[in-house]
N, C-alpha and C positions, 0 to 999 in steps of 0.2 A: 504494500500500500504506500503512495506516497506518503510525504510526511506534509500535513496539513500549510504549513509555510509555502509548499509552492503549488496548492491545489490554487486556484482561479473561483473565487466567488460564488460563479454560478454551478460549479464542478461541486462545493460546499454545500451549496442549500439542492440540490438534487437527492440530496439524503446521504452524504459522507458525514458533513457534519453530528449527526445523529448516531455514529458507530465513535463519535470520539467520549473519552469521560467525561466528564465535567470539568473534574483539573484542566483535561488537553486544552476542552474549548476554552475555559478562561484562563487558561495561560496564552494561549491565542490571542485572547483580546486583550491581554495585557503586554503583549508585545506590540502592537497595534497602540497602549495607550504608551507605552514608553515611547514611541514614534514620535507621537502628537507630542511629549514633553521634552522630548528633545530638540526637534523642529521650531516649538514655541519658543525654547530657552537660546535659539539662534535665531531669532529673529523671521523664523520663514514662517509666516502664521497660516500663509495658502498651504501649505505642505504637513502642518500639523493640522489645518482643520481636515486636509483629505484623511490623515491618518483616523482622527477623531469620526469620521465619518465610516472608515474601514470597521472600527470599533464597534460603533451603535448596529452596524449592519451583521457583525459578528453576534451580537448581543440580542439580535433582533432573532437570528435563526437560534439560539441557546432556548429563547422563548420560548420559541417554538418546536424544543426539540423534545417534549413529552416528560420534564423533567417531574418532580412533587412538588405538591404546592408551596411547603416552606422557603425551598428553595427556588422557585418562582419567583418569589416574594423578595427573597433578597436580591435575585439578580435586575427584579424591576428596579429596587431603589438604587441598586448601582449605577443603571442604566440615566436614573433620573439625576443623580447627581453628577454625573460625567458632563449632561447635557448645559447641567447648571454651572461648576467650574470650567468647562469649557464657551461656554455660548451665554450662560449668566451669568448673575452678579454673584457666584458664589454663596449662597444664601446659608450653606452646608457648612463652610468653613474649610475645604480641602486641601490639601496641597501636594504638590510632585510628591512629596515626602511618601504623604500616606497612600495616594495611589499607586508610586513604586513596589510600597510593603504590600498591600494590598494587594495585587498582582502575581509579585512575587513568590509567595505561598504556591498558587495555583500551579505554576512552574515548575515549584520546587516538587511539591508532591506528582505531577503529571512524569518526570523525568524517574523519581522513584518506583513509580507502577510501572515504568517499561520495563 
């Protein structure tokens, strides 16, 4: 199987995305949100919001991917917070920091189950 980094979007939401864990997929979208904070932290904000956008649409097929509701639940307000330190006034309070850590887990554990 490929390894999801170089699957193509639409290759994703055809139903691969839904053979990955949960770790995979959100460490996926946490590579996507290190993108967007890298990008912003250089000044390219057109190229962090695509990432940001890579992310939500990441985020979007996780929704969608028959997970339980708890976990529904968290990954909506993830979702909504992203939308809001990225695209709002932070209302959350977030920062690089914590969606680094944030992330990071997902990764961490997704590389441990392989």
């Amino acid at each position: 199987m490929d390894h999801p980094v170089n699957m193509q979007p639409e290759e994703l939401a055809k139903g691969r995305w839904r053979l990955l864990s949960l770790s995979e997929q959100l460490g996926n979208v946490g590579s996507e949100v290190s993108r967007a904070l890298n990008w912003r932290n250089k000044g390219r904000i057109d190229y962090s919001l695509e990432a940001v956008n890579r992310a939500l649409k990441l985020l979007d097929m996780t929704l969608g991917a028959g997970h339980s509701f708890p976990r529904l639940k968290e990954i909506a307000r993830v979702r909504e917070a992203l939308v809001d330190y990225f695209y709002g006034s932070n209302i959350y309070g977030s920062s690089d920091t914590l969606w680094r850590k944030y992330f990071d887990y997902f990764a961490y554990a997704a590389r441990k189950n392989c």
